[in-house]
C-alpha positions as CSV (number, residue, x, y, z in Angstrom):
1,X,-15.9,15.3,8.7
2,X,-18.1,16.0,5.9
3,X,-17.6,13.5,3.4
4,X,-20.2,15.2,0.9
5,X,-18.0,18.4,0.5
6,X,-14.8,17.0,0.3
7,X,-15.7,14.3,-2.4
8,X,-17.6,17.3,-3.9
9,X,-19.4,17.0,-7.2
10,X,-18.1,13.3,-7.0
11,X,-19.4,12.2,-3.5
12,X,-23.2,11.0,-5.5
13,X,-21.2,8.9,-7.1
14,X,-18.2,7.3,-5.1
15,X,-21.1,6.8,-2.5
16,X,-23.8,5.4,-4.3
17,X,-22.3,3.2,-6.9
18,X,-22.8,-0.1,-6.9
19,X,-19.8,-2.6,-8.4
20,X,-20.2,-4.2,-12.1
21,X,-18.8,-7.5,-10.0
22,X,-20.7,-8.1,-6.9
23,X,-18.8,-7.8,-3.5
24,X,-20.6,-11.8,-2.5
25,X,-18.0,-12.9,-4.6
26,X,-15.0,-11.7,-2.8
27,X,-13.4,-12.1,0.4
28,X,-14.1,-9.2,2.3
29,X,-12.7,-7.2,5.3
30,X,-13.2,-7.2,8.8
31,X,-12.9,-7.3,12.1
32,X,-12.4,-11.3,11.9
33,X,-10.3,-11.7,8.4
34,X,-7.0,-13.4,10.6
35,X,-9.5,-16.0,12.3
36,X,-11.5,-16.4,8.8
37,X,-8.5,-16.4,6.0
38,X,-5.5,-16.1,6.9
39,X,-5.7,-19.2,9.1
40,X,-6.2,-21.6,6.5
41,X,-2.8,-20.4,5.1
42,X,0.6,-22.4,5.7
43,X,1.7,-19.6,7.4
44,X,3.1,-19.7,11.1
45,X,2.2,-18.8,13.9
46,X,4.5,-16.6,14.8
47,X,4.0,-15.3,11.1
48,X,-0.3,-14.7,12.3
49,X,0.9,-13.8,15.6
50,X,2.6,-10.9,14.3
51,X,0.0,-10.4,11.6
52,X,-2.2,-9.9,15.0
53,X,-0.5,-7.4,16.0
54,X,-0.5,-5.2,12.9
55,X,-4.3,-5.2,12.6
56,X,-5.0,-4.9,16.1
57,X,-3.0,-2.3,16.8
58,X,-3.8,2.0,16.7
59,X,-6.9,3.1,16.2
60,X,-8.3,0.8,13.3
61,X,-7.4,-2.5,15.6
62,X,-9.8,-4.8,15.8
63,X,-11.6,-3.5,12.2
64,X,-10.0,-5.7,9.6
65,X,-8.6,-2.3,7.7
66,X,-5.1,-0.7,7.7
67,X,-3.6,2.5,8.2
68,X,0.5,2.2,8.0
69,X,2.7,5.2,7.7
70,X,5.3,4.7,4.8
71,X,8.7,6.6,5.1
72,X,11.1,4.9,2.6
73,X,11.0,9.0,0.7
74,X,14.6,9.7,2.0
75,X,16.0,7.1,-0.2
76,X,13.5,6.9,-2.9
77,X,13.4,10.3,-3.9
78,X,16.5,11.6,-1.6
79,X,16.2,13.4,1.7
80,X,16.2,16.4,0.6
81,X,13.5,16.4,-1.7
82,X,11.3,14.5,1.0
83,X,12.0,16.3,4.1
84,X,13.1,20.0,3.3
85,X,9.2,21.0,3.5
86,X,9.3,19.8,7.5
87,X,13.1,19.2,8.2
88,X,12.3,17.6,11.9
89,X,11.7,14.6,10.0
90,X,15.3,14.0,9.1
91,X,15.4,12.5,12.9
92,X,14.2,9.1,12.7
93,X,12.3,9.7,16.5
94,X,10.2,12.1,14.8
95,X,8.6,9.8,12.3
96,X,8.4,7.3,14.3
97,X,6.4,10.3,16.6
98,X,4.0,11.3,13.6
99,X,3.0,7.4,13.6
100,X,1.8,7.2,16.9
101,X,0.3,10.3,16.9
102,X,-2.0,9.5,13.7
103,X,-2.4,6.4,15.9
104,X,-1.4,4.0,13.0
105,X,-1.1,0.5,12.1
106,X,2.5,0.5,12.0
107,X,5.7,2.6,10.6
108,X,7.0,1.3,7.5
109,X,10.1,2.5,6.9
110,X,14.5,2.0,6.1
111,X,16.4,-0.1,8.2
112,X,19.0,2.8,9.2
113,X,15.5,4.6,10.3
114,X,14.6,1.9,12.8
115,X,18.1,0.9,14.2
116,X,18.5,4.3,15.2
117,X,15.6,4.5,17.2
118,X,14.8,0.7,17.7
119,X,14.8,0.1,21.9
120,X,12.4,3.4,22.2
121,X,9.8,2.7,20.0
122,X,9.8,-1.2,18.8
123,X,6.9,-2.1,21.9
124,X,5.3,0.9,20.8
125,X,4.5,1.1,17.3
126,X,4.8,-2.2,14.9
127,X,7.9,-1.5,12.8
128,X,7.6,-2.9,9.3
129,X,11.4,-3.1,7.5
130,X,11.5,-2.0,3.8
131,X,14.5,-4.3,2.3
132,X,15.1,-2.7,-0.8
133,X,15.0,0.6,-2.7
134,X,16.0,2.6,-5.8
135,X,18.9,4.8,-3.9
136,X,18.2,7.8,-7.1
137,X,22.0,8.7,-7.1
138,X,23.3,7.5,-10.2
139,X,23.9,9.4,-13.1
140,X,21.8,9.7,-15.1
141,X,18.9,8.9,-13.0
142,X,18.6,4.8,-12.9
143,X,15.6,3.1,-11.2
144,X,16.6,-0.5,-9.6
145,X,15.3,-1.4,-6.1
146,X,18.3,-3.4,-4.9
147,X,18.6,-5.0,-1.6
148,X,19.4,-2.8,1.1
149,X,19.1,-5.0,4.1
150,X,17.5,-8.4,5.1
151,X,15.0,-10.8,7.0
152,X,17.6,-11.4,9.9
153,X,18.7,-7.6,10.1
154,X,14.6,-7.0,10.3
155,X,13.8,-9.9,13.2
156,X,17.2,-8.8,15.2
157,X,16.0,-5.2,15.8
158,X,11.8,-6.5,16.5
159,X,9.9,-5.9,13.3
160,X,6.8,-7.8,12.9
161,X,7.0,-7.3,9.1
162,X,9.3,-6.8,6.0
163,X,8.3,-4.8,2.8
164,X,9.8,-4.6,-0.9
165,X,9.1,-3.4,-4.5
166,X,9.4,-5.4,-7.3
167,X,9.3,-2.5,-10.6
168,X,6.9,-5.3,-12.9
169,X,8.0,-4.1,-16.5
170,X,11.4,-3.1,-16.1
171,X,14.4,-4.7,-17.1
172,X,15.4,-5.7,-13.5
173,X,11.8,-7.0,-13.1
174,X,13.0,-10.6,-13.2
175,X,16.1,-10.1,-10.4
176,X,14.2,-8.5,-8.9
177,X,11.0,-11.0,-8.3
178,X,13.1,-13.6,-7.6
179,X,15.4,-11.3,-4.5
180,X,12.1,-10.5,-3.0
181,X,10.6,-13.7,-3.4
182,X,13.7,-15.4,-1.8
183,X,13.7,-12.9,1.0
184,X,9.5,-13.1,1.6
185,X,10.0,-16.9,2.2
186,X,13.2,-16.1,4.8
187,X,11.0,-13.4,6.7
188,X,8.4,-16.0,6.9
189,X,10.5,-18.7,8.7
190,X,11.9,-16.1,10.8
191,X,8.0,-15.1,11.7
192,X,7.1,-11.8,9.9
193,X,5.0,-10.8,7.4
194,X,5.4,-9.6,4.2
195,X,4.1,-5.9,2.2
196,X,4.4,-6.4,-1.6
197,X,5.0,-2.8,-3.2
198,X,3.7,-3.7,-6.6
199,X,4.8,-1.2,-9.2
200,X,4.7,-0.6,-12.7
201,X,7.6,1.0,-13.7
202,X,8.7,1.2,-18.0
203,X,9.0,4.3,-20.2
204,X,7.1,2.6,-22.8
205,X,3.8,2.7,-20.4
206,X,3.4,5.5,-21.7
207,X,1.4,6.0,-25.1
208,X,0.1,8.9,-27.1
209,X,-0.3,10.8,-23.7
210,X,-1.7,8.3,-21.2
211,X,0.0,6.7,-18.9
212,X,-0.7,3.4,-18.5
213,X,1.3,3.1,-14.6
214,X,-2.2,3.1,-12.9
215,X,-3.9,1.1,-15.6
216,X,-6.3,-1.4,-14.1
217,X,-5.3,-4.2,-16.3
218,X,-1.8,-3.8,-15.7
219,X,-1.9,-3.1,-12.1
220,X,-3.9,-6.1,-11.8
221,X,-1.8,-8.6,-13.1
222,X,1.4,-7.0,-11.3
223,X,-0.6,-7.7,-8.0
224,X,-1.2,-11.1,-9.2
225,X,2.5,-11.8,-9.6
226,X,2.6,-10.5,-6.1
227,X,0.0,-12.5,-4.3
228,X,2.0,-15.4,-6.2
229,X,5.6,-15.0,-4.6
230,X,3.6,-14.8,-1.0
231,X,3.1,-11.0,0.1
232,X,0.4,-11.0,2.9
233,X,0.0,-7.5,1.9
234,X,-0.4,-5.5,-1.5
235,X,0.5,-2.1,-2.0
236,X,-0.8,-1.0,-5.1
237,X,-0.9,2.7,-6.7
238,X,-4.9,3.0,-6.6
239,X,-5.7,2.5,-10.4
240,X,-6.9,5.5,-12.8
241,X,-7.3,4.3,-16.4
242,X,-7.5,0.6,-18.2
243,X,-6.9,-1.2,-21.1
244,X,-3.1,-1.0,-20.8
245,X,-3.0,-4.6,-22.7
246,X,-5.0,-3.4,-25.9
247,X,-3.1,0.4,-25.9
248,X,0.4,-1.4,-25.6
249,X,-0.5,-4.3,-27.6
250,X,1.7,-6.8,-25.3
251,X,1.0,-9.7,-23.1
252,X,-2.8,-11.8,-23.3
253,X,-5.6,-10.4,-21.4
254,X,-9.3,-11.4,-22.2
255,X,-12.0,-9.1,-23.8
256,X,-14.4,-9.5,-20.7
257,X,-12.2,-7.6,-18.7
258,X,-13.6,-4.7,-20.7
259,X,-17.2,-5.3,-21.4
260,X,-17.8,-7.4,-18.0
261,X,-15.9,-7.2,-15.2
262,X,-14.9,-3.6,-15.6
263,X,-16.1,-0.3,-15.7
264,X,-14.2,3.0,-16.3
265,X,-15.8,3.9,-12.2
266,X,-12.8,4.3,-10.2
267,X,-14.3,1.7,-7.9
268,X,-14.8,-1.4,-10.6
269,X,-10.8,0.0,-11.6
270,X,-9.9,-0.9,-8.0
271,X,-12.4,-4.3,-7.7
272,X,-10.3,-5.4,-10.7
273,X,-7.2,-5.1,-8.4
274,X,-8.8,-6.7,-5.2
275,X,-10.0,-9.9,-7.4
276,X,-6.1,-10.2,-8.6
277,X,-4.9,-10.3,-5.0
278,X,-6.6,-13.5,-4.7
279,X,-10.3,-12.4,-4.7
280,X,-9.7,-10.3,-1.3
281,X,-7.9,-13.2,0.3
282,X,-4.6,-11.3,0.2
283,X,-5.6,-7.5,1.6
284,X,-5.5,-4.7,-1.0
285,X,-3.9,-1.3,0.6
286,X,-3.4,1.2,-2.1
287,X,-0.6,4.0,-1.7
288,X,-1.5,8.4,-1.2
289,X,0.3,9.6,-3.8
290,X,2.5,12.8,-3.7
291,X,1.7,15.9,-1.4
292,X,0.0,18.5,-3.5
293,X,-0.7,21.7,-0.8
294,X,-4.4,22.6,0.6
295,X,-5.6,19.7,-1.8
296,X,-4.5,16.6,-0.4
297,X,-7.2,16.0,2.5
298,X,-9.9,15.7,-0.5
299,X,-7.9,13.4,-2.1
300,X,-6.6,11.0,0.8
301,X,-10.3,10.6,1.6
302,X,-11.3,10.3,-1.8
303,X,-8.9,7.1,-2.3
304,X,-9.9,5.8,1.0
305,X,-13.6,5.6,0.0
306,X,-12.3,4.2,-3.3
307,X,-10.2,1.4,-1.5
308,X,-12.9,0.4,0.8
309,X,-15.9,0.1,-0.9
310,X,-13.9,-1.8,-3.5
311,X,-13.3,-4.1,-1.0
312,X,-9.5,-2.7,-0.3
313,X,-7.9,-3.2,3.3
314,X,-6.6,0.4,3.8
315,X,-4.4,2.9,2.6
316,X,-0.2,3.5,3.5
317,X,0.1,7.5,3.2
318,X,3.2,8.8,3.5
319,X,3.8,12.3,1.7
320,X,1.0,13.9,2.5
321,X,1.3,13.3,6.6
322,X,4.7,14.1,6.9
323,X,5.6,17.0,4.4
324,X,3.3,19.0,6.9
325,X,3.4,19.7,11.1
326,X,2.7,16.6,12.9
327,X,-0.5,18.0,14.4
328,X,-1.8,18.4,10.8
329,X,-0.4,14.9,9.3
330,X,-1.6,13.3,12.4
331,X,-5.1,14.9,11.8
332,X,-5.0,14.0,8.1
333,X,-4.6,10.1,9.0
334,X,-7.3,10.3,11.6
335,X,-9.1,11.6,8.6
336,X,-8.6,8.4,6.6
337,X,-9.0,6.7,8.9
338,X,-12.8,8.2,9.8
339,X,-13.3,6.9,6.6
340,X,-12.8,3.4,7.5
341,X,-14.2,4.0,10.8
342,X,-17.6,5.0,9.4
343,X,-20.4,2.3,9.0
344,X,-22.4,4.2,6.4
345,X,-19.5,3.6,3.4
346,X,-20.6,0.5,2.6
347,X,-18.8,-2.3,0.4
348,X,-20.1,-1.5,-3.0
């Protein structure tokens, strides 16, 4: 893989840059981060046990970094929109397939997904049980993440892990922290871990053209909440933009976000977000984004430099793997996952 020509005119600078705040003063990845961190938690064994097996397992065990295939698309944005591109991937078997076959961390994924394919694939692949979603079928189009399923339907059919997304500025915002929150401290007596999908989600993020979603700032904080309510795991929309606080003219942030600890570099926007999960203690993975066509190998590998030499754990692509053959998604992962793989991108 040549990383020069697909970060193109960028690569100088995504490869060279060095952080405004230095990577000594966060916890970092790698190969030992259970034995180092995550031991001095309260959490289980059972909890670390399976925690083991998530960051040991495809072909990034043993590194420290991540590589999880998401598939909670069928509900989020309906089937059809998600799977009419490839429509193999309406069978449950065939995502779980495309997982091994990019040699992943784990499947992420709906609890109907898993339960229909549970007893051939759970000692295969880590399955990772997403407990609530936005089901996009009222109308006019709503956006709630209710609960779908929970902790005890997770453990019964052998996942090692539950996710959820809590929409941080919406109206349901409050229900829905305290659900998850509720259900993350269930999950952990019954031995999983927990994914945190930390999202913006409010209309009035959006100002005099710029959407604020991906703001650093704001991103930031909603990764703090999550780190707080005890997600092992962030997943964060990598950010794009800052100063969400000043343009909206809500909440209290500080100036020195601005002037110090920030820079408008796409790897200082996604420090800002590792330092809110706990300074690094809590592992950063930041989402792929849509598929766009022919483009999206550039800019998988593009947000997987971003991630890492911000000090991220990894990256949960979805879209862009399996809206295309499983030969090519598979080889798109592997391609991210070369990335993380590769000694000479450095922490910057």
């Amino acid at each position: 893989m040549d990383l020069n020509q697909l970060l193109g005119d960028d690569a100088e600078s995504l490869l060279n840059h060095q952080a405004i705040y230095p990577s000594d003063a966060l916890v970092l990845p790698g190969p030992d981060f259970l034995d180092r961190v995550l031991v001095e938690t309260d959490r289980t064994p059972t909890v670390l046990r399976n925690l083991g097996t998530l960051y040991h397992h495809g072909r990034l065990g043993g590194s420290g970094y991540l590589s999880i295939l998401p598939v909670d698309q069928g509900i989020e944005h309906s089937g059809a929109a998600s799977f009419a591109k490839v429509p193999k991937y309406f069978d449950p078997a065939e995502l779980c397939d495309l997982a091994i076959a990019g040699d992943c961390s784990a499947i992420a994924t709906t609890l109907g997904v898993l339960k229909a394919v549970s007893r051939r694939y759970v000692h295969r692949i880590p399955f990772i049980v997403k407990l609530n979603h936005n089901d996009f079928l009222h109308y006019p189009n709503t956006y709630d993440q209710i609960m779908f399923s929970s902790p005890e339907q997770a453990a019964d059919l052998g996942a090692v892990g539950v996710g959820a997304t809590i929409y941080f500025g919406s109206p349901e915002s409050d229900r829905q922290l305290q659900e998850v929150a509720q259900a993350f401290e269930v999950a952990h007596q019954l031995g999983m871990f927990t994914v945190l999908w930390c999202y913006l989600r409010n209309s009035g993020f959006k100002q005099d053209g710029v959407d604020y979603h991906t703001s650093a700032d704001l991103t930031g904080q909603a990764n703090h909440l999550g780190v707080t309510i005890g997600a092992d795991i962030i997943k964060q929309k990598q950010a794009e933009n800052n100063g969400g606080y000043e343009a909206l003219k809500f909440g209290k942030t500080d100036p020195r976000v601005y002037s110090e600890l920030t820079t408008d570099h796409p790897i200082d926007l996604t420090r800002w977000q590792v330092l809110n999960c706990y300074a690094g203690r809590i592992g950063l993975i930041n989402s792929g984004g849509e598929s766009k066509g022919d483009s999206d190998l550039a800019q998988a590998v593009r947000t997987a430099v971003i991630n890492k030499r911000a000090g991220g754990q990894g990256l949960i692509v979805g879209r862009k793997a399996f809206q295309r053959p499983t030969a090519e998604g598979a080889a798109l992962i592997h391609a991210i996952q070369d990335v993380y793989l590769d000694p000479e991108v450095t922490i910057a």
